[in-house]
N, C-alpha and C positions, 0 to 999 in steps of 0.2 A: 240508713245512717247508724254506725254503733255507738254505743252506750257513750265511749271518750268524747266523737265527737258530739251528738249531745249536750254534754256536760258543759264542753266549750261553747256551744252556742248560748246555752245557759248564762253563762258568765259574761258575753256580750252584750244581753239583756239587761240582764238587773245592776252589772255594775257600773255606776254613775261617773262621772268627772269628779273630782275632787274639790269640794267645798272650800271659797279661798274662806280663810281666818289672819286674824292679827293678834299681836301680844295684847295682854289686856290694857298697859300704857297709852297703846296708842289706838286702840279700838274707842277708850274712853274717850277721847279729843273729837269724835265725829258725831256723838251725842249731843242736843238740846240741852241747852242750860236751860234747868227752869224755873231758877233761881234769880234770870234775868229777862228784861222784857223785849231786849234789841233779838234779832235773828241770828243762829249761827252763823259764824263765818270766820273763815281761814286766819286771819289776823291775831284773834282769840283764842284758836286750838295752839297756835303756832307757839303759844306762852309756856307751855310743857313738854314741848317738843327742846331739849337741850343737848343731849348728846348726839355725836357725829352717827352711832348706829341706829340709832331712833329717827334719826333722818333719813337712812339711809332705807330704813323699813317702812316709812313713809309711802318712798318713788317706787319701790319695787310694789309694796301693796298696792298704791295705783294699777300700775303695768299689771298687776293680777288680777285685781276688779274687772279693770277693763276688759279684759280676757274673758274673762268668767262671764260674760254676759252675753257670748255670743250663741249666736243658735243651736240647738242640737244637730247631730248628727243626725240626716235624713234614713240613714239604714238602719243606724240606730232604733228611730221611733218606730219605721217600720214591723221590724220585727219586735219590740216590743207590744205594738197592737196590734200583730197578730199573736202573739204568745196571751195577751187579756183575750181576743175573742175563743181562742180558741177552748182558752179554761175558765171564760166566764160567760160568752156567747150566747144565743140561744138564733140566731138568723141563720137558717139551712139553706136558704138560695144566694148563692156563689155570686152571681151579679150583685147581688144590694149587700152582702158582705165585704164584696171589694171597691162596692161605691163607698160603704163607711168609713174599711180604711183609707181611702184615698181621702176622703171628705176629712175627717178625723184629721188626718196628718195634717193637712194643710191647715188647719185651725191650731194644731200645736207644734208649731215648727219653728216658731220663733220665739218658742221660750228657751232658758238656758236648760241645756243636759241633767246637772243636777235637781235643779230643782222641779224641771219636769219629772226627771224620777222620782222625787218625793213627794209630788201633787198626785199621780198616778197611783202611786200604793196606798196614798193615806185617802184620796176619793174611793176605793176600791175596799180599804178596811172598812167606811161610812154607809157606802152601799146598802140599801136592804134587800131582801129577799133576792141574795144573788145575782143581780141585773148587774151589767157596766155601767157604770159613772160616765155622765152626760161630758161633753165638751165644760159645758160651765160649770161643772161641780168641780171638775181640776182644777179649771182656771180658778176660780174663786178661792182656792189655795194656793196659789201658782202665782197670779198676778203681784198680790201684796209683798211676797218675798221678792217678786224683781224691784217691782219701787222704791222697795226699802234698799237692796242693792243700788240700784241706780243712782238712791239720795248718797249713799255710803260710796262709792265710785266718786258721785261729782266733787266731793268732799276731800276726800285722798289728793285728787288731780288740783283741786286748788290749791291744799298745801303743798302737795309737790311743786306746784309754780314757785310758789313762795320760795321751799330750800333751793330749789334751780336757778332764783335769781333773772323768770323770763320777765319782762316787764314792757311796761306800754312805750312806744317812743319817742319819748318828751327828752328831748338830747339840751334843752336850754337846762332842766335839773341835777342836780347834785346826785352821784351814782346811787348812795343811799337812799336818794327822795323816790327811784322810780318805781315807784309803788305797781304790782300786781294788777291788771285794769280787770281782767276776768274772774275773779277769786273772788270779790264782795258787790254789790251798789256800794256806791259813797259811803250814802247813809247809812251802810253797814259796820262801817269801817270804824276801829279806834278813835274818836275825835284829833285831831292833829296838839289842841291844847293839852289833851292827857297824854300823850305821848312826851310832850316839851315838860310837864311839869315832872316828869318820871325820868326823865335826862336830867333836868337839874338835879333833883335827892339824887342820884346815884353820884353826881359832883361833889353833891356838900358834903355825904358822908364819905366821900372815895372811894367808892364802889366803881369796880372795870365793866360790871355789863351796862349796854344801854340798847334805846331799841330802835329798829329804822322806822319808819313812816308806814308801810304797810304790817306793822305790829309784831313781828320776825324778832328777837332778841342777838346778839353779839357780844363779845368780851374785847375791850382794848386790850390792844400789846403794849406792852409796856415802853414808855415814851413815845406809843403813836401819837400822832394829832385827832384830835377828838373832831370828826366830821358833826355832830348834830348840835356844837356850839355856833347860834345863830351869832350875825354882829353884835347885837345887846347884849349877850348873855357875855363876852371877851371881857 
């Protein structure tokens, strides 16, 4: 093999999938308030969520979460552990070397691309006296950033419900009522009374935004009918 090719196997190795990220706007919205005692949930982030591109960065960051989460590349990992045994190894017999990687791979195959590249070099910087990093010393790195991916993922896909308007199918309610059945528990949810008391003030003072039932914000058009005015309130 010469030197170019090499180099290109090199770069099949080490370089990773691409890390999803969000604007900091909207990365903020999928944090823990801990400020308050209720659980996050979608109805709550949905409150600074206002422009049509912020929505818009929402769906698509879902769609890239989700993505992101999928398994590595099996030839990938491959030759990536053989490229750790061979420059961190110390096993000379070719059978219980390729039981490792075989064993090996199958224990980290189902982590995402990325961040198994990043468990691998930073177990491998920890390492002492030169040895490979165990199965569990990756994972132990490896794990917590999927989880937190995962909390970050289900989070995305909730509010994305939310701007996509998918809802549960209660066809007796008002199109605004059909609140998100997957996105919170109940008991997550806005109270239905704080939501009616926060329609009225926007009435009294003349304010055009108000908010549906599963916590989403909107602005009237001007001489629309105001949908969240119950019979008492006329």
């Amino acid at each position: 093999m010469n030197n170019l090719a090499r180099l290109d196997d090199r770069r099949q190795i080490t370089t990773p999938s691409a890390t999803p990220s969000l604007p900091p706007t909207i990365a903020s919205t999928l944090a823990d308030n801990r400020f308050r005692s209720t659980p996050w949930n979608a109805a709550d982030a949905m409150f600074s969520i206002v422009s049509s591109e912020e929505r818009r960065q929402v769906v698509e960051g879902a769609r890239v979460y989700r993505a992101s989460l999928a398994p590595c590349h099996r030839d990938w990992l491959k030759k990536r552990l053989s490229s750790m045994a061979m420059a961190h190894g110390h096993e000379k017999d070719p059978d219980r070397a390729a039981a490792w990687l075989q064993e090996t791979g199958r224990l980290l195959w189902d982590l995402p691309h990325d961040v198994l590249a990043y468990a691998i070099d930073e177990a491998i910087k920890r390492s002492e006296h030169g040895f490979m990093p165990a199965v569990g010393q990756i994972r132990a790195i490896a794990d917590p950033m999927v989880a937190t991916r995962r909390e970050e993922t289900y989070r995305l896909e909730a509010m994305a419900m939310v701007i996509e308007g998918r809802s549960r199918p209660d066809q007796s309610a008002r199109p605004w009522e059909r609140v998100v059945a997957d996105v919170a528990p109940e008991d997550d949810r806005i109270p239905a009374s704080d939501i009616a008391a926060f329609n009225r003030n926007m009435r009294k003072f003349g304010m055009a935004m108000r908010c549906r039932a599963d916590g989403s914000t909107f602005n009237l058009e001007p001489g629309a009918a105001d949908p969240t005015i119950d019979g008492d309130d006329r």
